[in-house]
KOLLUMKOL-938158 format. One record per residue (C-alpha): residue number from 0; residue in three letters; x, y, z. Coordinates in Angstrom, 2 decimals. Layout:
% residues N
@nr NUM | rest ALA | u X | v Y | w Z
...
END
This chain:
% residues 92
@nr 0 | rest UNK | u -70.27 | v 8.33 | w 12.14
@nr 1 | rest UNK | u -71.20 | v 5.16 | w 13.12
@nr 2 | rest UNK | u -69.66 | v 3.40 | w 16.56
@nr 3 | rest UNK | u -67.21 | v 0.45 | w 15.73
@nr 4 | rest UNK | u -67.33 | v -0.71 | w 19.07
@nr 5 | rest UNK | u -70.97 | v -1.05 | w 19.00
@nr 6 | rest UNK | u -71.25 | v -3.54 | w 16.20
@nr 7 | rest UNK | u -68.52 | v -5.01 | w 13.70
@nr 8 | rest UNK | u -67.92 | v -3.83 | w 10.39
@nr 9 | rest UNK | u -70.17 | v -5.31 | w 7.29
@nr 10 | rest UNK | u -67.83 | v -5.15 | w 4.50
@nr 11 | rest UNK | u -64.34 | v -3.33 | w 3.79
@nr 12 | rest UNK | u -65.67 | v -0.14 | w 2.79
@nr 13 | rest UNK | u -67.26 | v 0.38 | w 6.35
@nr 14 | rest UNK | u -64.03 | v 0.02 | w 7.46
@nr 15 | rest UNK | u -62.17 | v 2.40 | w 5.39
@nr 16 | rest UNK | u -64.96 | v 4.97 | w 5.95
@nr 17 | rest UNK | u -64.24 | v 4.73 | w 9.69
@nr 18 | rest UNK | u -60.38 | v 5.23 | w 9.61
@nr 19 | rest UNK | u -60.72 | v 9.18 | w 8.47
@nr 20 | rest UNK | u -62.73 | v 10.11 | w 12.27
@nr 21 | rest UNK | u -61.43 | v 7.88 | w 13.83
@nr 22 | rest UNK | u -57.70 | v 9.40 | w 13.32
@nr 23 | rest UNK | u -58.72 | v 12.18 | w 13.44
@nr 24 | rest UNK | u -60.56 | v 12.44 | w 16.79
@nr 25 | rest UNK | u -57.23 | v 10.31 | w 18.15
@nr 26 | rest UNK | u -55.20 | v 13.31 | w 17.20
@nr 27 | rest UNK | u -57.46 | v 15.81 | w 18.66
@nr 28 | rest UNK | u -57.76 | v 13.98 | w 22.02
@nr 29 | rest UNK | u -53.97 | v 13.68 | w 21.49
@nr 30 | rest UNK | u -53.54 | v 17.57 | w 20.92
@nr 31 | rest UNK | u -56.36 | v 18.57 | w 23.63
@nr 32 | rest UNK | u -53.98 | v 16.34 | w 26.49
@nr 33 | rest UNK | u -50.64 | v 17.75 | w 25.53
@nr 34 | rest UNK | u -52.12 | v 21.48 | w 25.79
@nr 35 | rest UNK | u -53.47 | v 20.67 | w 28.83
@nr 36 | rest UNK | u -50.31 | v 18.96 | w 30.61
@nr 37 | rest UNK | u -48.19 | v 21.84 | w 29.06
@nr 38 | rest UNK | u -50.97 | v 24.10 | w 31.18
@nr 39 | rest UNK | u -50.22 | v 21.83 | w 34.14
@nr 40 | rest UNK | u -46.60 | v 22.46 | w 33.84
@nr 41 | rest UNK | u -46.49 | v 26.19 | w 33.38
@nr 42 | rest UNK | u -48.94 | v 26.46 | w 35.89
@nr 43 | rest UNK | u -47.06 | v 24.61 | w 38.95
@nr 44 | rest UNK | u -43.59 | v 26.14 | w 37.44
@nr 45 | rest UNK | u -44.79 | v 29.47 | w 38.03
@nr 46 | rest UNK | u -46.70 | v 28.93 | w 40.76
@nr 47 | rest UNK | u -50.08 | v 30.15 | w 39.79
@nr 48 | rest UNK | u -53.49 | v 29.43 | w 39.29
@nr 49 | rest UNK | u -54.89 | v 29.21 | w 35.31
@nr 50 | rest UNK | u -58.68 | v 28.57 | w 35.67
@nr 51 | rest UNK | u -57.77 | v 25.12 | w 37.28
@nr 52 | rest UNK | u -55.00 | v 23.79 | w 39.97
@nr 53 | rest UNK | u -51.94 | v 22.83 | w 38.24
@nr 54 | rest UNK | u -52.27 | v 19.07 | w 39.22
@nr 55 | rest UNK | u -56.17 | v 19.08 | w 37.88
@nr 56 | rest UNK | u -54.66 | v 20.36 | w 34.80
@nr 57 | rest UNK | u -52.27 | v 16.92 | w 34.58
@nr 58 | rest UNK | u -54.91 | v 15.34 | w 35.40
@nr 59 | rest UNK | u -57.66 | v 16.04 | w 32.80
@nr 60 | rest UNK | u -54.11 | v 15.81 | w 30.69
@nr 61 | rest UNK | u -54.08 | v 12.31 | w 31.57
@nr 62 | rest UNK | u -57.51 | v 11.48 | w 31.45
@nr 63 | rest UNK | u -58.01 | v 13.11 | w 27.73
@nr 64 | rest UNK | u -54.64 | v 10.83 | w 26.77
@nr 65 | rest UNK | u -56.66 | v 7.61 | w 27.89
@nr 66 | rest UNK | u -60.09 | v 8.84 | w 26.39
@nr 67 | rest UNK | u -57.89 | v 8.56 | w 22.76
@nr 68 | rest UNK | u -56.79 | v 5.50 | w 23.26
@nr 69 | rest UNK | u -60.21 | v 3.37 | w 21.67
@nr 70 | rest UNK | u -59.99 | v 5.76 | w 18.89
@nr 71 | rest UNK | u -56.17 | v 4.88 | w 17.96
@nr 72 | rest UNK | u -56.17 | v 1.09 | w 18.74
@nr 73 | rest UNK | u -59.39 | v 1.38 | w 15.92
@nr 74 | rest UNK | u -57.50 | v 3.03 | w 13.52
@nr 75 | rest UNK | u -54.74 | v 0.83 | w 14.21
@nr 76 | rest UNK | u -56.88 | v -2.61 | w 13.85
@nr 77 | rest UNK | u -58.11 | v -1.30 | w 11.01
@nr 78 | rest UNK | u -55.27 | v -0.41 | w 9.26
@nr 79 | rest UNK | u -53.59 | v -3.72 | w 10.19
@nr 80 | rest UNK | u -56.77 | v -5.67 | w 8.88
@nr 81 | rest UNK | u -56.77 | v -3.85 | w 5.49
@nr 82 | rest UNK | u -52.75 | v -4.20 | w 5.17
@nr 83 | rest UNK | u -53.13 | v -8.13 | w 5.95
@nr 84 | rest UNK | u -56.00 | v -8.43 | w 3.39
@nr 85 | rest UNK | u -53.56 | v -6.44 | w 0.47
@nr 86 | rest UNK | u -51.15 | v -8.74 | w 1.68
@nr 87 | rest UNK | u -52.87 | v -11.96 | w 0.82
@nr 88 | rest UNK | u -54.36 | v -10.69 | w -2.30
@nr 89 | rest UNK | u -50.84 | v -9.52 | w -3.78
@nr 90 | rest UNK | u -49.90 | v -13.69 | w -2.87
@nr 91 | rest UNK | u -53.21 | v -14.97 | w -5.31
END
């Protein structure tokens, strides 16, 4: 899979080849943080250690939330770019 941050897209079909990853690693990063805040919580309501301290587990919660972020604002862009081009071919 090619990086989209790295260089912009050549042609529409790039784009639409990116979207597929590119949700889906958003929705594993997205997965991966709630697990790991839901860890957090159990953790520091039962007062216990599970592998990690229960505020490292919010933590690497937080910072796997953030690390998803570049992958859903691409699939977002992209989506918006391909709805607004649609959009003005449905007008021609």
């Amino acid at each position: 899979m090619r990086k989209p941050w790295a260089e912009p897209f050549e042609n529409r079909e790039e784009m639409k080849s990116t979207l597929s990853p590119m949700g889906m690693s958003g929705h594993i990063c997205w997965f991966l943080g709630a697990v790991f805040a839901i860890l957090g919580i159990i953790a520091d309501a039962a007062n216990v250690t599970l592998g990690l301290e229960p505020v490292s587990w919010l933590v690497l919660a937080i910072v796997v939330f953030v690390a998803g972020m570049p992958m859903w604002l691409t699939w977002g862009i992209s989506m918006h770019l391909l709805g607004m081009e649609a959009k003005s071919k449905k007008k021609e």
